[in-house]
N, C-alpha and C positions, 0 to 999 in steps of 0.2 A: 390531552396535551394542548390542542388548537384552543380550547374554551379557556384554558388557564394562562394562557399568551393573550387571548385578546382581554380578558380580566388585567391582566398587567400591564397590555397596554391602558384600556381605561384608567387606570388608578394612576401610572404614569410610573409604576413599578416597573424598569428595564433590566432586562437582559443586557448587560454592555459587551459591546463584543472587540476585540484586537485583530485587526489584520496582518500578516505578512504575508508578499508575494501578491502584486494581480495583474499576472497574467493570464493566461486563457481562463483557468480555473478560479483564479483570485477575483477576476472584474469579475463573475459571475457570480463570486460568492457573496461580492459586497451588493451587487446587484438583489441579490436574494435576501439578505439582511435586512432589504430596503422596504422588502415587502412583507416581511413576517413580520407579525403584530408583538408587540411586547418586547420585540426587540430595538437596539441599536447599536450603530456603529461606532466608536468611539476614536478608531484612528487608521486609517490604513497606508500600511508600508514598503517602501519598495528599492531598492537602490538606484531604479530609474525613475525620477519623480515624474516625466510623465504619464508615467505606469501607472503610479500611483496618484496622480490627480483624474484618471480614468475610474480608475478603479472608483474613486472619490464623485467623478460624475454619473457615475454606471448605479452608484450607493441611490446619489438622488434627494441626499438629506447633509444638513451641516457635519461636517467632520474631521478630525486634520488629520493633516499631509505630511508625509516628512518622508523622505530616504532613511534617517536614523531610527532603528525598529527599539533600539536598545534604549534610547532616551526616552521613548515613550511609557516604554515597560519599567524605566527606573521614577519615573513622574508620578509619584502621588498623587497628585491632582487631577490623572487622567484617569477612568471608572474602566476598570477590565474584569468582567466575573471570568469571562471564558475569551481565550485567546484560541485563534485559528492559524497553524502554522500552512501555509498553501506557496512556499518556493520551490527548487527543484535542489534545493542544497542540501549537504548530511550536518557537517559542522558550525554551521553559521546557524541551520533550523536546529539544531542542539543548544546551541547558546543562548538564542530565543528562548525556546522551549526554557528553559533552567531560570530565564528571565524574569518569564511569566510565571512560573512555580514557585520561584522564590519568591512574588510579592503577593502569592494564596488565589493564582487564576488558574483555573483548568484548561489541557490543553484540546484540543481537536485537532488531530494531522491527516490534513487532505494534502498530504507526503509520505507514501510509501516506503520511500529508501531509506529518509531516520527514524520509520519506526519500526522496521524490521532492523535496521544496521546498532542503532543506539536505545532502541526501544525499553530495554528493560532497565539499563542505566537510568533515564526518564522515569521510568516509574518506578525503581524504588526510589529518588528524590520525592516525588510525588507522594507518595505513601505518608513519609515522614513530614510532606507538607499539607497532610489533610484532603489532598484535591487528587483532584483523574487524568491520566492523559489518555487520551480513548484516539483510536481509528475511527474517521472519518465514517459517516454513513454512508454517501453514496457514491467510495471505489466500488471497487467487486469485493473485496473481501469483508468493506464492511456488512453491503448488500446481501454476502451469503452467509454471514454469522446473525440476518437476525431473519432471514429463509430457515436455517438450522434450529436455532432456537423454537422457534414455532413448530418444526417438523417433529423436534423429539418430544416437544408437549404433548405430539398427538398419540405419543409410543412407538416411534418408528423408529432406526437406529440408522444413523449417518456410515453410508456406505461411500460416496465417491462426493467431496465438491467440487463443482466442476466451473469452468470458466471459454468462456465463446471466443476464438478470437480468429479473425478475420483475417490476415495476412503472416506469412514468417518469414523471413530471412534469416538467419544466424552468423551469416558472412556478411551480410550487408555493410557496407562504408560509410562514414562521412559523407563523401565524394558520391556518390548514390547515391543518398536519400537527400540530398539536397533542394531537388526540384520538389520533391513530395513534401518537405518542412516545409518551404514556400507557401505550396498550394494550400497548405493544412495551416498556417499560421501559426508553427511550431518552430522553436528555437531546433538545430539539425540533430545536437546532442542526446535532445529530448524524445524528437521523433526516433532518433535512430536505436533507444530504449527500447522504444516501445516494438520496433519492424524483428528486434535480434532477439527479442524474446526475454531479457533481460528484465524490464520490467512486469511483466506477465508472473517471472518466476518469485521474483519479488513477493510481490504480491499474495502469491499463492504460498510462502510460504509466512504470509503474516498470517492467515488464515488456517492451516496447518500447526502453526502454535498455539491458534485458540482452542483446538481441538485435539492435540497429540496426533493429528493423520502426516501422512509420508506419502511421497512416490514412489510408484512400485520399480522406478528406473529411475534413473538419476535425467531432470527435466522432463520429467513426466513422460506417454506414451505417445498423447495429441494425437491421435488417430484423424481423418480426413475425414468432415461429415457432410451431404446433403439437405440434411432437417433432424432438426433435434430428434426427432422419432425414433432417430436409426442409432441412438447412444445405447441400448439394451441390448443391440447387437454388437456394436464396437468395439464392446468391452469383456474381459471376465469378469468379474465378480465374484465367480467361485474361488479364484484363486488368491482374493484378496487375504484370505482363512482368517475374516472377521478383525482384518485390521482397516479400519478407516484410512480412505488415501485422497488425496488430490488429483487433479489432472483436467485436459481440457480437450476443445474437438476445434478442429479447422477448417474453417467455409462456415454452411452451413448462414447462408448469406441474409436469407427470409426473416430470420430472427434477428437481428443483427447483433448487437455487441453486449450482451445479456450474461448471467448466471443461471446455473442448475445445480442442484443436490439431488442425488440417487441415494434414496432410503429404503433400508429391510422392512418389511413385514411380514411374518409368517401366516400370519392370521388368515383363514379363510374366510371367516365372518366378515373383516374386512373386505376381502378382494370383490363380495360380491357391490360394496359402494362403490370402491376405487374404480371398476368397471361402469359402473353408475355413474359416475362423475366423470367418465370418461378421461381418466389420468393415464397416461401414455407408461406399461410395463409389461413387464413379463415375471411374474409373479415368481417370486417372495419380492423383485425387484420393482419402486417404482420411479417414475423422474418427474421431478416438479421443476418447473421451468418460470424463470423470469428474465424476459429477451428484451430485457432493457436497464443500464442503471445509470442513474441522471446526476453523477457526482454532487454538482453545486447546487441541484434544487432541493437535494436531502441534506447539503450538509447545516442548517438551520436545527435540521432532528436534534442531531448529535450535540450540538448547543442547548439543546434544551433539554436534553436529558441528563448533563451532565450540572448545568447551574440549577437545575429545577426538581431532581431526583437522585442526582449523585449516584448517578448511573453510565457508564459504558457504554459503548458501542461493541468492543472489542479491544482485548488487553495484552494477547499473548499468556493467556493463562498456563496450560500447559510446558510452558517454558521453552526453550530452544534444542525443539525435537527437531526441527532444520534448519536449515539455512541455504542463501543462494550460495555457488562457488564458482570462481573463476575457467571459464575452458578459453582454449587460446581460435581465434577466430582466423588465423591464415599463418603457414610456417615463419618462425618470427625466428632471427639471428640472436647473440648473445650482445647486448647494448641496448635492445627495441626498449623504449621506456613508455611508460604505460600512460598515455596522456588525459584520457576519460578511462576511469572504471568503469563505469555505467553509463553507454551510450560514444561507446570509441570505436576505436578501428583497431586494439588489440585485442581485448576481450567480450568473450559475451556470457552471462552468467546462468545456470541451469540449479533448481533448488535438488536437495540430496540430502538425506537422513544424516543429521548433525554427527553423531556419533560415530558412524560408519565412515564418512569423508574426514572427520577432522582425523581419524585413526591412518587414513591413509596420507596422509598431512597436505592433506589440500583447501587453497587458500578461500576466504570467501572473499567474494568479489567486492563488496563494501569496504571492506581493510585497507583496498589497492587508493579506494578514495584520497586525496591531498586537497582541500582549499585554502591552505595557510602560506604555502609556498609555491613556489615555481621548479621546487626538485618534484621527480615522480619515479615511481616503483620504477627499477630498471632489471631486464632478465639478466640473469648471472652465464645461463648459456642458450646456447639454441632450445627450440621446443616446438614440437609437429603441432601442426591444423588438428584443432578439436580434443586436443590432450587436455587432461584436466593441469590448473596449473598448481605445482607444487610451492610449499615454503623451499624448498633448495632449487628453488629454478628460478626465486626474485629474490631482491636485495630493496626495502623499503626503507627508506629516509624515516631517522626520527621526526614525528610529527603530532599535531593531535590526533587526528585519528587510530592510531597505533597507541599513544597513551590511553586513549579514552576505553578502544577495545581492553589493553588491559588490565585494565579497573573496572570493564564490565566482565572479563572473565569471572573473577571472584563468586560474580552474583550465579554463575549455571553451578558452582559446583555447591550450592546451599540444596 
């Protein structure tokens, strides 16, 4: 890949690339642009233009500027093979997304929430538009869909993907995690995702649909680790009865903010390398560990894979084997109206076998999303701390988001 970028660069053959969003993730990604051979930036966007004249300095190389993401993506005149969606929005990164697809550019979303919440609506547009919309390279889930890839080439069978994560709250507030946004240079909304576990579950079940895996509880198990070592013990496995699942370990500080896959091998032939190589198991079980993933300095891969091989990162192949869903985050009255889906002070979202939750009509926490108005889902009645939250316990405003989920229903039942 590298030889065939800098070839491109020589000839002057580019990679064009689209930006939206640069903030933490965005300035880094243009940043990264800057420096991968073959490519270039063609415009990056932001609704705060200083954002985006950052992002634009950070790039390092001529390029425009604009808050308007959508004029750029309707401008023939501007070169986009591969559009990168990196805001923290569902429906405005949809309408991008659909932007760039209808004028034949591939997308890459270093956005979790609309490719899990709107993900497969995306790509079948795409489909019919020739192009890809691929999961980012380096979240964790895209990190651990091409860890998997490579583990089952070797014959091994994906038992547990697992995910490292350093702090929880599930109650945490706005009003909490304030100090910690600050320090961290996180908008609160965003950080406060990330602290409730919300985004975590996200994630993991974009990753769960590339591979049809589940957890074995609703928000996984998250057991309390010291060092990855101690995940053979943590866990059953026996009792997964050969169903691939998700889930993740908490602490486990030494390694820091990293991915792992636990995979089968019966093989005894085997076990006497895996011993040899010193891979940390307990035989049939082993765990392959990668205690790092560098979002923006891989997402260049997923650019290149996509305008250069028409290939993915990760698609949601499997289909919508889960999803996150709404639990209610402190006893809420009958009026509480839900002001963040993701990353509030009503709810916090936990992923849960599609089928199974939506049977017990429970809401997925993306749904409760509004960015087109100033109404928000409101409870119908009261409803206890950590209840899953029901469709008969919220009343949600015609919107897009509600439109668009039901035009993506259609697609689960093919």
């Amino acid at each position: 890949m590298l030889q065939e970028l800098k070839q491109r660069e020589k000839d002057g053959n580019f990679i064009h690339v689209g930006l939206v969003g640069a903030g933490a993730m965005g300035s880094g990604i243009a940043y990264q642009i800057g420096r991968t051979p073959g490519m270039r930036l063609s415009f990056v966007a932001d609704k705060d233009i200083k954002a985006a004249e950052n992002g634009a300095a950070r790039y390092g190389k001529p390029t425009k500027i604009t808050t308007d993401c959508m004029s750029m993506l309707h401008d023939s005149s501007v070169k986009v093979d591969v559009f990168v969606e990196a805001t923290n929005s569902v429906i405005a990164a949809y309408d991008y997304c659909v932007g760039a697809i209808d004028r034949g550019a591939h997308c890459v979303l270093m956005n979790a929430e609309v490719d899990a919440i709107l993900g497969y609506l995306l790509r079948d547009f795409a489909r019919k538009q020739n192009v890809i919309v691929t999961s980012d390279a380096g979240d964790q889930h895209g990190v651990l869909a091409r860890m998997m890839e490579e583990i089952e080439m070797w014959g091994f069978d994906i038992v547990q993907a697992g995910n490292m994560k350093g702090f929880l709250d599930r109650h945490q507030t706005l009003e909490g995690i304030e100090p910690i946004a600050k320090q961290l240079g996180l908008s609160t909304v965003q950080c406060l995702a990330y602290t409730d576990g919300s985004k975590l579950n996200i994630e993991m079940s974009v990753i769960a649909n590339e591979y049809g895996l589940t957890p074995i509880v609703p928000g996984m198990e998250g057991p309390r680790a010291t060092k990855m070592q101690d995940v053979v013990d943590l866990f059953d496995f026996d009792k997964y009865n050969g169903q691939g699942r998700v889930d993740y370990v908490l602490g486990a500080k030494e390694h820091g903010g990293g991915v792992y896959v636990v995979a089968r091998c019966d093989s005894t032939f085997q076990q006497r390398y895996m011993n040899y190589y010193k891979v940390t198991n307990k035989h049939p079980y082993y765990v392959f560990l990668r205690p790092y993933h560098l979002c923006h300095l891989e997402t260049p891969r997923a650019v290149a894979l996509a305008a250069m091989y028409g290939k993915a990162v990760l698609t949601m192949r499997a289909g919508r084997v889960t999803d996150t869903f709404a639990y209610v985050k402190a006893d809420a009255p009958a009026g509480t109206r839900v002001e963040h889906a993701i990353g509030g002070n009503e709810v916090y979202g936990l992923i849960d076998e599609a089928k199974k939750a939506d049977a017990a009509n429970h809401v997925p926490q993306g749904v409760l999303d509004i960015e087109d108005s100033d109404a928000r889902p409101v409870f119908k009645r009261a409803v206890k701390k950590d209840e899953p939250l029901t469709w008969d316990d919220i009343e949600i405003p015609a919107n897009r988001m509600t439109e668009l989920w039901e035009k993506q229903k259609a697609l689960f039942a093919r």
